[in-house]
C-alpha positions in Angstrom: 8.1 98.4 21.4 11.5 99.9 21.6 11.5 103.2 19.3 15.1 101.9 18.0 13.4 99.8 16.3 11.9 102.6 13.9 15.3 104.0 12.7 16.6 100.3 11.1 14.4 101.1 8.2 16.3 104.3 7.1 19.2 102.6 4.8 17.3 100.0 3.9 14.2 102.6 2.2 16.7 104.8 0.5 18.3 102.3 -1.7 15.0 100.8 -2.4 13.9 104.6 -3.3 17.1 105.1 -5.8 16.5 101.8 -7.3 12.6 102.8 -8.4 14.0 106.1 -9.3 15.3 104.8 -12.6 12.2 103.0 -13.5 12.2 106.1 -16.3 11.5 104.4 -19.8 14.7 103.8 -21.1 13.3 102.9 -25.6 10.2 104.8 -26.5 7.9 102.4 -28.7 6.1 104.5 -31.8 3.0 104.0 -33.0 2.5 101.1 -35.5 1.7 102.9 -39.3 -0.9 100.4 -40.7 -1.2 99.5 -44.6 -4.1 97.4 -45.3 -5.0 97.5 -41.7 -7.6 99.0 -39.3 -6.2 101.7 -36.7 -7.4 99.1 -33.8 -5.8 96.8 -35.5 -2.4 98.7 -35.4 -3.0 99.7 -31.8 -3.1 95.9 -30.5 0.4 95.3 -32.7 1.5 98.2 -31.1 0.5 97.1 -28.0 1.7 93.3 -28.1 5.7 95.0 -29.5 6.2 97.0 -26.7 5.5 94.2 -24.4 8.0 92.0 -26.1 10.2 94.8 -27.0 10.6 95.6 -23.0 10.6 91.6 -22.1 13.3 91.0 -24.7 15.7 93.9 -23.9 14.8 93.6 -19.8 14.1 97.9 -19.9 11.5 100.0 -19.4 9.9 101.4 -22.4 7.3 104.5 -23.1 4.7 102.5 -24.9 2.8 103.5 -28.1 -0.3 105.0 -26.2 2.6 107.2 -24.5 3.9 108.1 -27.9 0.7 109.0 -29.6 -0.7 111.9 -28.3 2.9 113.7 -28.5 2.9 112.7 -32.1 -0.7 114.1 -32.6 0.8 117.7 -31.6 2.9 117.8 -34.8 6.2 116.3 -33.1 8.3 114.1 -35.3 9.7 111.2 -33.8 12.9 112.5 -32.8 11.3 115.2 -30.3 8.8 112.8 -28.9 12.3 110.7 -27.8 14.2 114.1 -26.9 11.1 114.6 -24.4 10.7 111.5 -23.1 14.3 111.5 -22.1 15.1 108.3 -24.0 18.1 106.4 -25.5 16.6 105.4 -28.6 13.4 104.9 -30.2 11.7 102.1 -32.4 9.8 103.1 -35.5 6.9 100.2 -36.7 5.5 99.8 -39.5 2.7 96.7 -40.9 1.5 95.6 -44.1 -0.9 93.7 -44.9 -1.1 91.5 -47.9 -3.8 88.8 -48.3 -3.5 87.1 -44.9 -0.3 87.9 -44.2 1.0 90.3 -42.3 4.6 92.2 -42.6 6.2 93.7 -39.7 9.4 96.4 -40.3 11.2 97.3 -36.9 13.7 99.9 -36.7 15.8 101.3 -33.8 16.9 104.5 -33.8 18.9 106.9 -31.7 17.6 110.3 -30.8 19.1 111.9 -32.8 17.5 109.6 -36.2 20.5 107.9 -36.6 20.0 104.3 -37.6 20.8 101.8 -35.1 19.4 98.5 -36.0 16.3 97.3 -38.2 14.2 93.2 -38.4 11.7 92.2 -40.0 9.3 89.2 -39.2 6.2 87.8 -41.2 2.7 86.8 -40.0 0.8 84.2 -41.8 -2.6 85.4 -39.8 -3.6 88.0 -37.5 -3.5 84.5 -35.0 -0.1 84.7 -35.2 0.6 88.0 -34.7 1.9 87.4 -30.9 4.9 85.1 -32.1 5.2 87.3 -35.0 6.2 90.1 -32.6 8.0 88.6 -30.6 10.6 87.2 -32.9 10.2 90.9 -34.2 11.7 92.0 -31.2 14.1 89.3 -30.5 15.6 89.9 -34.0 16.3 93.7 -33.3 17.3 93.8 -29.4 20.1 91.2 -30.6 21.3 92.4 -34.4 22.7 95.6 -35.0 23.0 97.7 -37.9 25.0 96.9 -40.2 25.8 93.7 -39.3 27.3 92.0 -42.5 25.1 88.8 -43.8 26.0 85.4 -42.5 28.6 83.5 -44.6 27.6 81.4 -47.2 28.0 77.7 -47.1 31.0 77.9 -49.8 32.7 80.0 -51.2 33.3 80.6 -54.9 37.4 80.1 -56.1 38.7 79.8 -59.6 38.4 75.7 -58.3 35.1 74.0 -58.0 32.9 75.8 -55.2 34.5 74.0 -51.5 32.0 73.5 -48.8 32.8 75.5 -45.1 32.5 73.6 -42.3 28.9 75.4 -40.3 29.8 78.1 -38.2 29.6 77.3 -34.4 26.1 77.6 -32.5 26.3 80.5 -30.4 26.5 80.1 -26.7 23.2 81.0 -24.7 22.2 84.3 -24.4 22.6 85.4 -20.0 19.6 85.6 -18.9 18.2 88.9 -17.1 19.0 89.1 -13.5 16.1 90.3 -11.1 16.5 93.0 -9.0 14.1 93.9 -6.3 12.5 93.6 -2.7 10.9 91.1 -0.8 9.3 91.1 2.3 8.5 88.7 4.9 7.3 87.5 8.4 9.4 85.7 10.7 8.6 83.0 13.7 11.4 82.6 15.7 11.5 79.4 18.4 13.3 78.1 21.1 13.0 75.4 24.0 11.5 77.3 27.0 11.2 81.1 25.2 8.2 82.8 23.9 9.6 85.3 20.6 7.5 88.1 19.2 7.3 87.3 15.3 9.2 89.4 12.8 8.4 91.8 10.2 11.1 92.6 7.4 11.8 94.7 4.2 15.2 93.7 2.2 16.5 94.9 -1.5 16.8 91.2 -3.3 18.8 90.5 -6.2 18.6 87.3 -8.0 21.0 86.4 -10.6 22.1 83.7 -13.1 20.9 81.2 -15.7 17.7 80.7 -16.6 17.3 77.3 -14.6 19.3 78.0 -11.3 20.5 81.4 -9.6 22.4 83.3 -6.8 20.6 85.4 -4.3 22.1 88.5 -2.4 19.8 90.8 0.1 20.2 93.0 2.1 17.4 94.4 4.9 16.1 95.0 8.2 13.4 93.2 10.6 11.6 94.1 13.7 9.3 92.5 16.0 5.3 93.2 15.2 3.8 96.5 16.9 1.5 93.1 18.9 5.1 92.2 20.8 4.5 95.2 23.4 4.2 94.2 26.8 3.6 91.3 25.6 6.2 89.3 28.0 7.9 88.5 24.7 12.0 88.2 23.7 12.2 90.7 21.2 14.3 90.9 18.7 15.7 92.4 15.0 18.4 94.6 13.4 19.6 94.9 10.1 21.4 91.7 7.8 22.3 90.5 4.8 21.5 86.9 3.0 24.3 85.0 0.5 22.8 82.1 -1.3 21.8 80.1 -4.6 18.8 78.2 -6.0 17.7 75.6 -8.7 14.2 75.3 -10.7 12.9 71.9 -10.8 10.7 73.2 -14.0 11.3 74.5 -17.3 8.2 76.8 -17.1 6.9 80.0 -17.1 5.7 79.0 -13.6 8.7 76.9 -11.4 8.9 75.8 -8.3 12.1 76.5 -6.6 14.9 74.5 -3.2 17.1 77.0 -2.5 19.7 77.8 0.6 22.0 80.1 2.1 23.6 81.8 4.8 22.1 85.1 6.4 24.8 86.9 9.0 23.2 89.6 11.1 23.6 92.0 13.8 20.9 91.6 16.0 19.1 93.4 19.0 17.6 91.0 21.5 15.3 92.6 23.9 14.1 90.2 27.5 11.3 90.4 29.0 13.3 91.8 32.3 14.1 94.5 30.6 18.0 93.4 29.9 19.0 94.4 26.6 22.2 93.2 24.4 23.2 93.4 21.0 25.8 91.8 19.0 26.4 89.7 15.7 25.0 86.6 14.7 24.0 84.6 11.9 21.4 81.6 10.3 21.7 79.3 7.7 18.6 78.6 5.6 16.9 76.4 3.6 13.5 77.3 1.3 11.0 76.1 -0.9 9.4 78.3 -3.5 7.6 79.2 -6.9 8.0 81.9 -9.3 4.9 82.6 -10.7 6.5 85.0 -13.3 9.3 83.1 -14.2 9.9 85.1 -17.7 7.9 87.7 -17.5 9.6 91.5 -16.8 8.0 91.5 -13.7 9.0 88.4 -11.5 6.8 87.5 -8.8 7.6 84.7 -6.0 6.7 83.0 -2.5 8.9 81.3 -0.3 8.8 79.3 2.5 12.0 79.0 4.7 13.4 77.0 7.7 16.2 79.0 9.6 18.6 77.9 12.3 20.8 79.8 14.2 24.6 78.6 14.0 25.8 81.4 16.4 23.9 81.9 19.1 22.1 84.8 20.7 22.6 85.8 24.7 21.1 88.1 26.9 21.5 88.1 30.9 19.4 86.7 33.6 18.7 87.4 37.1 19.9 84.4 39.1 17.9 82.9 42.1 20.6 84.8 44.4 21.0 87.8 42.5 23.1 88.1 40.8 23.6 88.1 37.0 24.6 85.3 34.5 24.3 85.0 30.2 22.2 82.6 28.4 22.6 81.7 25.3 20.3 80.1 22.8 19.9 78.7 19.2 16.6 79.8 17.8 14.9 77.9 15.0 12.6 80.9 12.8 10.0 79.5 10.4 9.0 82.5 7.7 7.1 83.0 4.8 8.2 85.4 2.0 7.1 86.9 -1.1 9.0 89.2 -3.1 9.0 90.7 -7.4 12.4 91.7 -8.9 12.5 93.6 -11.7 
């Protein structure tokens, strides 16, 4: 295999490496204080928050078992935050009362300042997983010292007048998905044998919950098998435009999407002719997200390609000289890919 092939991943690895690098936890998560409750018990509430906490507010967070032991050395909340290089923290506290349970929430800055607070009530420890999630819905998306709603009337020297209800607020964007995906490709055409594909690309997925846009960027190369194999080989570096709709509301959807990937490709022959220039596909898929609203978003795709501008390379002619062919390629390809 040509050894050019080995410098197409350089771009491509770096701007994956920058976007891990600030997977740091953005909100550390303190420790539940328990009233009238077990320290196990605390520890699963503290447990279940963060979760929702970091699915609610799409950000990393330094959990409560993270928290803990710096807390144990004598550090008040403010210094754990301070060393965990954080924006803010969340203070939790339960009480217990009969079977209920009542959960206090406050977000604070590092430097203890206030920022936000909620509160949400559990009728049973069964319900504590709802419980904490509207816990965390309720402070991600109110902020301190937000006045009360307005009351239905209003009170006048007249008789009380009703207010017409305020307007339902518009829906809330949900998080976009930013990632990589890789795949394997199988390239075919009339009368060619192609090496398959191997490629790497950054893959962001934004928009509504029930539909989004797609833009990638990557690189591909034939497999280390396509040596001397008698194989075209092929790859470069390209980028994909496109856009998808669910055809679920659940947590796990199946997926149509399509799209346009333009590319500047490297097309090795088996007679040794090389040529390189630009080209492009348009696609069509079929996938699922098994993660749909989770942080963590895995998915699988399956795609059909074809090749709207086609590839050449030369050929020795039967007299000897040299001509171009040109060719339109279908690829087949399966991907899978997690955005975060």
């Amino acid at each position: 295999m040509n050894h050019r092939w080995m410098l197409l991943p350089t771009f491509t690895l770096l701007m994956l490496t920058a976007r891990l690098a600030g997977a740091a936890a953005a909100v550390a998560i303190m420790p539940v204080r328990p009233v009238n409750l077990t320290a196990g018990q605390a520890d699963a509430i503290g447990v279940l928050f963060g979760n929702a906490f970091a699915r609610e507010a799409n950000v990393p967070v330094a959990s409560p078992s993270e928290t803990k032991p710096l807390l144990a050395q004598g550090s008040p909340p403010s210094a754990v935050a301070a060393k965990l290089g954080v924006f803010e923290y969340v203070e939790v506290e339960a009480v217990q009362l009969g079977s209920k349970t009542t959960l206090l929430a406050v977000r604070r800055a590092p430097d203890g300042r206030e920022v936000a607070r909620a509160e949400a009530v559990s009728a049973s420890l069964d319900d504590m997983q709802a419980a904490v999630a509207q816990l965390a819905r309720s402070l991600v998306w109110t902020p301190a010292g937000a006045p009360p709603p307005s009351p239905p009337w209003v009170v006048t020297d007249s008789p009380p007048v009703a207010l017409p209800p305020p307007a339902p607020a518009g829906p809330r964007p949900y998080p976009a998905a930013l990632g990589v995906k890789s795949g394997i490709i199988f390239p075919m055409a009339s009368g060619r044998s192609f090496a398959s594909l191997m490629s790497l690309q950054f893959d962001a997925r934004i928009g509504p919950r029930g539909s989004f846009a797609e833009l990638g960027a990557g690189f591909a190369i034939p497999s280390t098998t396509a040596s001397g194999s008698g194989d075209v080989e092929m790859g470069g570096v390209y980028a994909e435009l496109g856009g998808g709709v669910f055809l679920s509301s659940g947590s796990i959807a199946p997926y149509l999407a399509g799209g346009v990937s333009p590319r500047i490709w490297i097309i090795s022959a088996p007679n040794g002719h090389e040529t390189s220039g630009a080209t492009c596909t348009v696609h069509g898929q079929a996938g699922v997200n098994f993660t749909r609203d989770s942080r963590a978003r895995v998915y699988g795709e399956l795609r059909v390609s074809q090749y709207v501008i086609g590839l050449t390379h030369q050929i020795d002619t039967i007299d000897g000289a040299q001509d171009t062919d040109a060719y339109y390629p279908t690829e087949l390809s399966l991907h899978v890919g997690i955005g975060w």
